[in-house]
FIKOLZA-1660 file (N, C-alpha, C; in steps of 0.1 Angstrom, whole numbers, plus 5000, padded with zeros to 4 digits):
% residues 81
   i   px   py   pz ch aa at
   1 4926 4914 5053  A  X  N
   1 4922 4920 5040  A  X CA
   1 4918 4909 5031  A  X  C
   2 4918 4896 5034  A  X  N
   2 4916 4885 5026  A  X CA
   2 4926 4883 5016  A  X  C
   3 4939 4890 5014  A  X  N
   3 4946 4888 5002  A  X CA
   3 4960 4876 5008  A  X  C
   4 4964 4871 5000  A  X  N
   4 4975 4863 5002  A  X CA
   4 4985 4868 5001  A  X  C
   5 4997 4869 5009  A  X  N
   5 5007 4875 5008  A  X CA
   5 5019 4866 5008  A  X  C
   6 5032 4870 5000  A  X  N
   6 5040 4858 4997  A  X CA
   6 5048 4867 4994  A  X  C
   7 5065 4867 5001  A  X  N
   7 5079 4869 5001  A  X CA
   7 5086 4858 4991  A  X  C
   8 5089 4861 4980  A  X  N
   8 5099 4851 4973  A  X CA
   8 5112 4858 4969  A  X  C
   9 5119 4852 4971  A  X  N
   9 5135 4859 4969  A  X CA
   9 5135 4876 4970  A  X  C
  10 5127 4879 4983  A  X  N
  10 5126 4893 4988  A  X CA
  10 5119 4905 4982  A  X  C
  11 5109 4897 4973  A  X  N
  11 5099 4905 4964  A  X CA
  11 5086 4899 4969  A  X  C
  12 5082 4907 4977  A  X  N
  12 5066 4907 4978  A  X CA
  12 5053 4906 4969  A  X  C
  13 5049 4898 4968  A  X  N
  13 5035 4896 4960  A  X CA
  13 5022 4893 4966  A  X  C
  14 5011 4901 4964  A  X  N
  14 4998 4903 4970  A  X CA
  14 4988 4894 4960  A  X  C
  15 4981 4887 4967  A  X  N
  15 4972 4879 4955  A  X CA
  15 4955 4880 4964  A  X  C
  16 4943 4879 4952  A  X  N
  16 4930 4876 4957  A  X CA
  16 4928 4873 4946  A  X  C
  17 4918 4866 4945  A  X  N
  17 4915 4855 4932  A  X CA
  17 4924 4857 4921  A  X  C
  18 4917 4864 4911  A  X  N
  18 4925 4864 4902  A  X CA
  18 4940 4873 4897  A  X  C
  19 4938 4880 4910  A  X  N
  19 4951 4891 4911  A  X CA
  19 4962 4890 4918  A  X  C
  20 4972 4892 4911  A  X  N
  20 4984 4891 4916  A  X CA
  20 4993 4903 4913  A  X  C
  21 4999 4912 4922  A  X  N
  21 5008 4925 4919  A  X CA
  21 5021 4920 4921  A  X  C
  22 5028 4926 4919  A  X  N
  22 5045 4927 4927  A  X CA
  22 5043 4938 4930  A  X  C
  23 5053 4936 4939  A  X  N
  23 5054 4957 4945  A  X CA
  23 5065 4960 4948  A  X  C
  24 5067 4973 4941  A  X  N
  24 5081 4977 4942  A  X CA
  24 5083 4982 4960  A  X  C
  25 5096 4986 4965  A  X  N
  25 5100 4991 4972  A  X CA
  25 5087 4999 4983  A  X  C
  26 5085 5010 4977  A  X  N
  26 5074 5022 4985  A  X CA
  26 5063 5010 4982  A  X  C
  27 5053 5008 4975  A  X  N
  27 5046 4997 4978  A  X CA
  27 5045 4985 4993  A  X  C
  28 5057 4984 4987  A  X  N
  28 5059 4978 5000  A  X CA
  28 5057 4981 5013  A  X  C
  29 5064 4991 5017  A  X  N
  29 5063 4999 5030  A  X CA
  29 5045 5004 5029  A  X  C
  30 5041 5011 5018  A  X  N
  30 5026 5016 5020  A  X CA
  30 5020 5002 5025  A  X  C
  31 5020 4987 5019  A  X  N
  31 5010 4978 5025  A  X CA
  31 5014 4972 5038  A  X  C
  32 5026 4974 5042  A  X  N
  32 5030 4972 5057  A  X CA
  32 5026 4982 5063  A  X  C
  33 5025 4992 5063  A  X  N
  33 5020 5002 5071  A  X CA
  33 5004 5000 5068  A  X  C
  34 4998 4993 5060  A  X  N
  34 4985 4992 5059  A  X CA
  34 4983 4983 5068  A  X  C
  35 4986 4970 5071  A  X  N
  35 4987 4957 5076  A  X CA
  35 4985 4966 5095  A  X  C
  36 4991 4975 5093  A  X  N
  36 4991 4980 5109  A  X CA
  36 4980 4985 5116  A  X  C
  37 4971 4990 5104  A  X  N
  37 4960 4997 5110  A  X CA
  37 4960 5015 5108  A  X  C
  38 4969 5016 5100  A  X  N
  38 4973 5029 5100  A  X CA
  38 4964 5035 5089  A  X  C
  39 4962 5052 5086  A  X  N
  39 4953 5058 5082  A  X CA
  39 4962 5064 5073  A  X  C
  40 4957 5069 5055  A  X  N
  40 4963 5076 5049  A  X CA
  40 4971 5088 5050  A  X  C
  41 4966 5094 5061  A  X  N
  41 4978 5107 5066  A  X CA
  41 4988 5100 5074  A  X  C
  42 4984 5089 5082  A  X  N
  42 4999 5081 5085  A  X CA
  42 5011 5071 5073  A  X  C
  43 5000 5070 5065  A  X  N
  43 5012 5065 5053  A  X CA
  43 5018 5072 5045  A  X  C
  44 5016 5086 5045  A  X  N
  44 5019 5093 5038  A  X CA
  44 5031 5101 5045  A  X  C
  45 5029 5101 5063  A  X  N
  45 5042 5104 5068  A  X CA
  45 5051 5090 5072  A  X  C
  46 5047 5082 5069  A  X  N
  46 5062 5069 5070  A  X CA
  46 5064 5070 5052  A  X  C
  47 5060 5072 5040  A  X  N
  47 5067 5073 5032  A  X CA
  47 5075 5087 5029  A  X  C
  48 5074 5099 5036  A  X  N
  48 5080 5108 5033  A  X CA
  48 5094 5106 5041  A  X  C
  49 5087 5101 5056  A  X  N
  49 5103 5101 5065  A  X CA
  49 5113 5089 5061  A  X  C
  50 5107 5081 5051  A  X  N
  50 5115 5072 5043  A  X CA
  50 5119 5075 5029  A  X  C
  51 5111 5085 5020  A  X  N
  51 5119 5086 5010  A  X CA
  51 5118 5098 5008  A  X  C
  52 5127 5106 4997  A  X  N
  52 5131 5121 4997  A  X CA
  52 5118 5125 4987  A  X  C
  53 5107 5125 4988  A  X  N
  53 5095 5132 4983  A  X CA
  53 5086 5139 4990  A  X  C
  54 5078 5147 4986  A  X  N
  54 5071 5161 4995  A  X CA
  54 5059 5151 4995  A  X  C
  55 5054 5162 5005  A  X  N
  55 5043 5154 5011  A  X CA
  55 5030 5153 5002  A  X  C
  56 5031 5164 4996  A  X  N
  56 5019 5163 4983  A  X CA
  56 5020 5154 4973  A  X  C
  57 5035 5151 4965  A  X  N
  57 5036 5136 4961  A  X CA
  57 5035 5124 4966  A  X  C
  58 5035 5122 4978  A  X  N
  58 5037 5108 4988  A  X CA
  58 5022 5107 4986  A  X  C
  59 5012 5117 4996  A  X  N
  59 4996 5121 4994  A  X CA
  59 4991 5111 4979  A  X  C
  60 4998 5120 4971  A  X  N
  60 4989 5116 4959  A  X CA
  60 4993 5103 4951  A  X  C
  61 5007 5099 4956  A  X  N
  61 5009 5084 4954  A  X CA
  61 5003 5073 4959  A  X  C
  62 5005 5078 4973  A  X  N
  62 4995 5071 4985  A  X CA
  62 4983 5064 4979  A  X  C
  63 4974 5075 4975  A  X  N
  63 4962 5073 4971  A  X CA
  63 4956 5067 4962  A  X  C
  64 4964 5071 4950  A  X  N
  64 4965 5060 4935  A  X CA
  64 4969 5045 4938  A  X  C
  65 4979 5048 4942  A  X  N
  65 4982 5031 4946  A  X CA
  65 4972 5021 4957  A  X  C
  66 4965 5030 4966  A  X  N
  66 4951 5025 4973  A  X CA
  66 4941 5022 4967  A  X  C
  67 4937 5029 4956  A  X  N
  67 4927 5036 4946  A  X CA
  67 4927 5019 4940  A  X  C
  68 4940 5018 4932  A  X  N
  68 4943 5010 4921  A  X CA
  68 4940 4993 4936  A  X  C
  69 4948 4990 4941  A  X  N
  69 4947 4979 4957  A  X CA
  69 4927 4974 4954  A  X  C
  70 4924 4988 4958  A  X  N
  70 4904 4986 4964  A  X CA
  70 4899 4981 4952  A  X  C
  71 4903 4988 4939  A  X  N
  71 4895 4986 4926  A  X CA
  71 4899 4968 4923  A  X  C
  72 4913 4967 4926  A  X  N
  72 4912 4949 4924  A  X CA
  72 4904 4941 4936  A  X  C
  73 4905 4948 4945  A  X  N
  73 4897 4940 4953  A  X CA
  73 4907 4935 4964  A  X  C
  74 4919 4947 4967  A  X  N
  74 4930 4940 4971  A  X CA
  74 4926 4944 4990  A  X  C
  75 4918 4957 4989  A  X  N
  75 4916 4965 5003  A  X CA
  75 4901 4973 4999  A  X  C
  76 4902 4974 5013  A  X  N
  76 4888 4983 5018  A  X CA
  76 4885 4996 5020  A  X  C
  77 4881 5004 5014  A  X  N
  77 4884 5020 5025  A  X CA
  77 4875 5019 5037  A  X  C
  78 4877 5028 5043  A  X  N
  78 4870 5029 5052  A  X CA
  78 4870 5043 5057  A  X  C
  79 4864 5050 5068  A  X  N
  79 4860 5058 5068  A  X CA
  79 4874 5063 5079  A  X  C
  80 4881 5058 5085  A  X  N
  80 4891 5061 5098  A  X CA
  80 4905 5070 5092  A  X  C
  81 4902 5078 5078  A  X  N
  81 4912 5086 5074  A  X CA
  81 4919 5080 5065  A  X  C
% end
């Protein structure tokens, strides 16, 4: 993904040029499941079987939080789901 990734005292931070996030908890899990190759209907069921939210909220979190990633320049869509 070209981004730089760094663990400091157990809080994950994603950087490309000028950007740098922290990411909470679900964050988390969404860009490790990204890192795998996995497809939005699969991140949408490793966050549901991980946290107590329906699948239409996971879906539409999923997405925003990808949305918001691509627009910095953090990831790519692509066409694989």
């Amino acid at each position: 993904m070209g981004a730089n990734v760094r663990n400091v005292g157990g809080t994950l931070y994603v950087a490309k040029r000028q950007t740098v996030r922290e990411l909470n908890d679900v964050a988390v899990l969404i860009w490790r499941t990204i890192e795998s190759g996995a497809t939005v209907s699969e991140i949408v069921d490793v966050v549901t079987s991980e946290y107590s939210v329906s699948e239409e909220e996971a879906e539409r979190d999923t997405i925003d939080f990808l949305s918001s990633l691509e627009q910095d320049g953090l990831v790519v869509a692509s066409d694989n789901g």
